[in-house]
C-alpha positions in Angstrom: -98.8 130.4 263.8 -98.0 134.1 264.5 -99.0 135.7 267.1 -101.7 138.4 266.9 -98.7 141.0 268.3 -96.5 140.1 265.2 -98.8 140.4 262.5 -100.4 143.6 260.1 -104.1 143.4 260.4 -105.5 146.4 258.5 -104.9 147.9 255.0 -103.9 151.0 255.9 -100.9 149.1 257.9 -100.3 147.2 254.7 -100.6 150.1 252.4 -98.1 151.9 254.6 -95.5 149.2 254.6 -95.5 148.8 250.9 -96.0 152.6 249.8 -93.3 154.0 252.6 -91.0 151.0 253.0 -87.8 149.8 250.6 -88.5 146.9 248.2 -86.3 144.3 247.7 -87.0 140.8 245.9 -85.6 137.5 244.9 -86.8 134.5 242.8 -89.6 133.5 245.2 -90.8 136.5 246.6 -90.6 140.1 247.6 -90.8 142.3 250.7 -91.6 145.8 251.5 -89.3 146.6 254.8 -90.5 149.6 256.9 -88.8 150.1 259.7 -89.7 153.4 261.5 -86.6 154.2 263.9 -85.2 155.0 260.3 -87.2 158.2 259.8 -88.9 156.0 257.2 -92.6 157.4 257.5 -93.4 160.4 259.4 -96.1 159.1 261.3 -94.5 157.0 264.7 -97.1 154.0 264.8 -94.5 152.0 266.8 -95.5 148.8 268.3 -92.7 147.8 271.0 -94.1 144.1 271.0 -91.8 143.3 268.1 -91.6 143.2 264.3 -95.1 142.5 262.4 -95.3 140.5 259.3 -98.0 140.7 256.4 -98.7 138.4 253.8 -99.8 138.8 250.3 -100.2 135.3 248.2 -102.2 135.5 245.0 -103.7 132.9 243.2 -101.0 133.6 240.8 -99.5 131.3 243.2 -101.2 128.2 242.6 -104.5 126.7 244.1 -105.8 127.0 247.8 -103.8 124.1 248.5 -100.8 125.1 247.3 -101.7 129.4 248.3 -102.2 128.0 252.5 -98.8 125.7 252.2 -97.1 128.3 251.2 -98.4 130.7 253.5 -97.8 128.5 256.3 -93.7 128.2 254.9 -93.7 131.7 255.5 -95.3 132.2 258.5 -92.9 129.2 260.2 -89.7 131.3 258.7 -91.2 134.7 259.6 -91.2 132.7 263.8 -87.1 132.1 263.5 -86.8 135.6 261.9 -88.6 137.7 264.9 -85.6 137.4 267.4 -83.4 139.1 264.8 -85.1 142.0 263.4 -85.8 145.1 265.6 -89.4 145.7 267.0 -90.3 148.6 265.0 -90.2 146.8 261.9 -93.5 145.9 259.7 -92.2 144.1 256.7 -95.1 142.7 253.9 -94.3 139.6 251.6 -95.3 139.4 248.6 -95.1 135.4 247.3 -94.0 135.1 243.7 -95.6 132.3 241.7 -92.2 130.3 241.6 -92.9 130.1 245.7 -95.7 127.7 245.4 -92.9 125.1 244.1 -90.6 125.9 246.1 -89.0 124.2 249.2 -89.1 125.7 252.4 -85.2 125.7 252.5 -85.5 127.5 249.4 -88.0 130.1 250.2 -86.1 130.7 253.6 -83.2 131.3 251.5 -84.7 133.9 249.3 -86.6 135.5 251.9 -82.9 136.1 254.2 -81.5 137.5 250.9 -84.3 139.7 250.5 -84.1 140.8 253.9 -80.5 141.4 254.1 -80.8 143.7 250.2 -83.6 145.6 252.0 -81.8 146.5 255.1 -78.7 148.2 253.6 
């Protein structure tokens, strides 16, 4: 589980990260990466505690069953990915309907990739 440091709770800090921050995607899902040392968005709303995380996962991706496994995949990978992204970082993922299938090795791949495309 996240901690409640590490995680977007409102929509305005949702709407921010995906209207101001770069897209990138891959076959099982896609992130909106707002980091705001980069001049980003205008207004400083830094939180020194470390990166937060949001997650969007429709019923597009399958059932509740399936929609709360997959949420907890990414949740677990977003815990290893917190010691390497800087603290003033809010990134929102957005699980693709091929993510309720997929493995967690799978969607840890994707996510990395995704990461590493919205960084540049």
């Amino acid at each position: 589980m996240l901690p409640a440091h590490h995680k977007l709770t409102s929509p305005v800090q949702f709407r921010k990260a995906i209207k101001g921050g770069k897209r990138a995607g891959s076959r099982t899902v896609v992130i909106h990466y707002l980091d705001y040392n980069r001049g980003e968005n205008n207004e400083a709303e830094v939180d020194a505690s470390g990166p937060r995380f949001g997650l969007v996962v429709s019923k597009a991706v399958g059932n509740a069953v399936v929609r709360h496994r997959t949420s907890r995949r990414l949740r677990h990978i977003c815990m290893s990915l917190i010691p390497t992204l800087p603290a003033t970082v809010d990134i929102v993922i957005r699980a693709l309907p091929a993510s309720g299938t997929a493995s967690s090795a799978e969607l840890e791949k994707d996510l990395r990739k995704a990461l590493t495309k919205a960084r540049r």
